[in-house]
C-alpha positions in Angstrom: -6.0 74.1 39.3 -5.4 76.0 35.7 -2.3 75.7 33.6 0.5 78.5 34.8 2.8 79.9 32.0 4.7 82.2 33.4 5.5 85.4 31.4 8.9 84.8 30.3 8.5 81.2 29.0 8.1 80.2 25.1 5.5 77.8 24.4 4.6 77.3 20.7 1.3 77.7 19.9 1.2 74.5 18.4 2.1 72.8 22.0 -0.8 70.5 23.5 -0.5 71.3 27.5 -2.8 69.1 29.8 -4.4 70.1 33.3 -2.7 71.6 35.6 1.0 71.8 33.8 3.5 74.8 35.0 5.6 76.3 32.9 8.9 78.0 34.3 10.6 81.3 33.4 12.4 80.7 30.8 11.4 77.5 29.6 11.1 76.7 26.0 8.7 74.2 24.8 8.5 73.8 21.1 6.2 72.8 18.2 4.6 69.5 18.3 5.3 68.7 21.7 2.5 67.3 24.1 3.0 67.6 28.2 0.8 65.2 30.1 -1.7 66.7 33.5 0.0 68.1 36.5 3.5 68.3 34.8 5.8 70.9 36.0 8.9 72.4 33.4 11.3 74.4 35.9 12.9 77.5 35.0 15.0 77.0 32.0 14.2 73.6 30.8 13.8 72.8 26.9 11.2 70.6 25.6 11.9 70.1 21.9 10.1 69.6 19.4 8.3 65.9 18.5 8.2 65.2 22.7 5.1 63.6 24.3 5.6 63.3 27.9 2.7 61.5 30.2 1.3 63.0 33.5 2.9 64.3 36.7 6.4 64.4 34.9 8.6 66.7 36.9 11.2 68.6 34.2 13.9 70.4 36.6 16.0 73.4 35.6 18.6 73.3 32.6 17.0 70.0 31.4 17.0 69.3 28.0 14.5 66.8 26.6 13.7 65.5 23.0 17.1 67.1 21.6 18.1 66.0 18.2 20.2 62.5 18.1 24.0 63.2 18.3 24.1 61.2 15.3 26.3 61.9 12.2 23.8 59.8 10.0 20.9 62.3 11.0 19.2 64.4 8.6 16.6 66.2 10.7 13.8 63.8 10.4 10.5 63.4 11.9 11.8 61.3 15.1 10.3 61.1 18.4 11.0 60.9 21.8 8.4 59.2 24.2 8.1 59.3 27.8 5.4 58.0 30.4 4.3 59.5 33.7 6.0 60.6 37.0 9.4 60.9 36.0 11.8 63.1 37.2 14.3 64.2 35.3 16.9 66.6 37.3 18.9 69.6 36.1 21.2 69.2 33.3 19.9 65.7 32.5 19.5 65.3 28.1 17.4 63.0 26.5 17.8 62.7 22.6 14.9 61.9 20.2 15.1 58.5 18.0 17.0 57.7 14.6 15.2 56.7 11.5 17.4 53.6 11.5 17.1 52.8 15.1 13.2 52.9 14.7 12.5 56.4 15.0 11.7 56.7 18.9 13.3 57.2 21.8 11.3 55.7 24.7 11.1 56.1 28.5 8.6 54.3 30.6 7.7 55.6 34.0 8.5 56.2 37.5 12.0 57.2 36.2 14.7 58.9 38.2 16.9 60.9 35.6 19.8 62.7 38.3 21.7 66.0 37.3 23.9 65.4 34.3 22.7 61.7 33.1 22.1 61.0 29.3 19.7 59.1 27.8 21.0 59.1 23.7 18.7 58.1 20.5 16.3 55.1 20.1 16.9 53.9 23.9 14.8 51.9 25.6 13.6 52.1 29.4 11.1 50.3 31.5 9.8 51.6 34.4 11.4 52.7 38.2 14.9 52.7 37.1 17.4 55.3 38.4 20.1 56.7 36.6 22.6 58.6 39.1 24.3 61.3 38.2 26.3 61.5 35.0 25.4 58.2 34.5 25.3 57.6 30.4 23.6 55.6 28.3 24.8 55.6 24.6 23.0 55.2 21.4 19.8 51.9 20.9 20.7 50.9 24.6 17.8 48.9 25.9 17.3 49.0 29.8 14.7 46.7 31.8 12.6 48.1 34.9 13.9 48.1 38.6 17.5 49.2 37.1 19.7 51.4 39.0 22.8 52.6 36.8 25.8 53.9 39.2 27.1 57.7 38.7 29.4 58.7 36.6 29.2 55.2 34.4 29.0 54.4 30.7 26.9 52.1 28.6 28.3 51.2 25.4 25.7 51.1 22.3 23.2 48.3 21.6 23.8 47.0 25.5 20.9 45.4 27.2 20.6 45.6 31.0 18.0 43.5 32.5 15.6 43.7 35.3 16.9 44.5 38.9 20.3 44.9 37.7 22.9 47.3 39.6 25.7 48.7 38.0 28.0 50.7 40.5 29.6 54.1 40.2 32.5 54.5 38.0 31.7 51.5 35.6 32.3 51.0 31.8 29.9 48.4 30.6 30.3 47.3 27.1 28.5 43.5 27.0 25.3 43.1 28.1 24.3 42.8 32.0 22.0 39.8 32.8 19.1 40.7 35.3 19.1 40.4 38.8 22.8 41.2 38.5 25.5 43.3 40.0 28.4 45.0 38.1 31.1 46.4 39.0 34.5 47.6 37.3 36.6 49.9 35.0 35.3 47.3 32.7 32.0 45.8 34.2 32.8 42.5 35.3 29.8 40.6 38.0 30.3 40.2 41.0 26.9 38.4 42.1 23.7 38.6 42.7 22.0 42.6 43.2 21.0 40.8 46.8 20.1 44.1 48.4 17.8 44.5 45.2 16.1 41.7 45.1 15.4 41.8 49.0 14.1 45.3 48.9 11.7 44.4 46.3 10.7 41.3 48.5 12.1 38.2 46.2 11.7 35.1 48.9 14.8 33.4 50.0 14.0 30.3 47.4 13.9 33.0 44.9 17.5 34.2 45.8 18.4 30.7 46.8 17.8 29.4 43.0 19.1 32.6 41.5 22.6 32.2 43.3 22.9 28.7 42.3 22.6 29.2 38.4 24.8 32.0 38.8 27.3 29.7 40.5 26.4 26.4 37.9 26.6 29.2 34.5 29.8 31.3 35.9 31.5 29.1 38.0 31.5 25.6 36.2 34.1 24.6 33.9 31.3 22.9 31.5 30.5 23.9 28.3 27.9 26.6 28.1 25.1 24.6 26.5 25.6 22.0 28.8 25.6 24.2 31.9 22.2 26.1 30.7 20.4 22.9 30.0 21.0 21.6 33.8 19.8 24.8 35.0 16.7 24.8 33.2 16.2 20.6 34.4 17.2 21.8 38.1 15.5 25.2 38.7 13.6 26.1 35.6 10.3 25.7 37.7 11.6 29.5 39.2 10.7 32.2 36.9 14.0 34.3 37.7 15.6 31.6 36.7 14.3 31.0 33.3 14.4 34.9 32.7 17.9 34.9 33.1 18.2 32.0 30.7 16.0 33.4 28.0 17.9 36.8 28.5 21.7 35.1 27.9 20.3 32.8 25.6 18.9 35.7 23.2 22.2 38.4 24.0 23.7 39.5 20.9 26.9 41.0 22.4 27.6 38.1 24.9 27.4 38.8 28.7 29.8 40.3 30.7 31.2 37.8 33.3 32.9 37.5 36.8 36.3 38.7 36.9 38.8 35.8 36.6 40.4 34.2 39.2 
């Protein structure tokens, strides 16, 4: 199939459109933006200017992607927003381009579910088949891993990390980082386990889960000093993977991670 541009939409002529894209009535896609093969921009939908999106993307009405960074410190510089392939980013969802002092780009890996209303701010970071539910926010240089679902109507403060197959529920303000393979939960996040249904659906064994429970059990729930704790981890399960992730992930957190709620 050819590319279809319907009549009423504005595509600069400096865009770079692949095989097979639609364009929408109404849609605007600016200068210096490149749109991957058998993309589709609904009715409506803004692709600004400096905005390379990968194949099979799916841009849904009222969507606003590669806006500039809400960012007092920005001067209208060259910054980019990058995204993979097969995302879907639904109707009112915004995505902002990158900061010269956050690196200059925005990035967004692929596989992505972007519900109505989320935000995605300046020089984040996202791996692959994460979902953000609606009006879920993410604020400026937050870093989130693959397999991540982020509850609607939540908040993630700047600079947070989120790991791999972490769950954040509905409603949550998180504002310390969120250790992988975890679930949070909370006004103010606070864990409350291991993301079990998670980890089963994407077909961790039992040993897997098994080990993971028991660090979270010997890092949360021992009175030891930290160090100590993390060193028997690592001498007890540190032959599991998980387990070390987890370790080099709170080892290496700059904010400190959020923990369970107290007793």
């Amino acid at each position: 199939m050819s590319t279809t541009i319907h009549s009423t939409a504005l595509v600069h002529p400096h865009a770079q459109l692949g095989i097979d894209v639609s364009i929408g009535p109404y849609a605007i896609v600016e200068e210096n933006v490149s749109i991957g093969d058998g993309s589709i921009i609904d009715a409506a939908a803004q692709i600004k200017k400096f905005t390379t999106l990968g194949i099979r993307n799916h841009v849904h009405s009222m969507a606003c992607v590669g806006g500039e960074p809400q960012d007092l410190k920005f001067r209208g510089e060259d910054t980019r927003l990058e995204i993979g392939d097969c995302n879907k980013i639904r109707e009112f969802s915004t995505i902002h381009r990158g900061t010269e002092g956050g690196g200059g780009v925005t990035q967004v890996g692929s596989n992505n579910l972007m519900m109505a209303y989320s935000h995605i701010a300046h020089d984040c970071l996202l791996g692959d088949n994460n979902v953000l539910a609606n009006a879920a926010t993410l604020a400026g240089h937050v870093s989130v891993g693959s397999e991540v679902v982020v509850g609607g109507l939540s908040a993630v403060h700047q600079f947070v990390n989120i790991g791999d197959h972490a769950f954040i529920g509905g409603k949550t303000g998180v504002a310390q980082d969120v250790p992988p393979f975890m679930l949070a939960v909370g006004e103010r996040a606070t864990l409350r386990g291991l993301n079990l249904i998670g980890l089963r659906r994407h077909g961790f064994s039992r040993d897997e889960i098994q080990a993971l429970k028991a660090a979270y059990k010997l890092i949360w729930r021992s009175n030891q000093e930290r160090n100590e704790v993390m060193q028997q981890v690592e001498t007890e399960l540190g032959s599991f993977p998980q387990v070390m992730k987890l370790l080099d992930f709170i080892r290496n957190s700059k904010r400190g991670t959020i923990t369970p709620e107290r007793l």
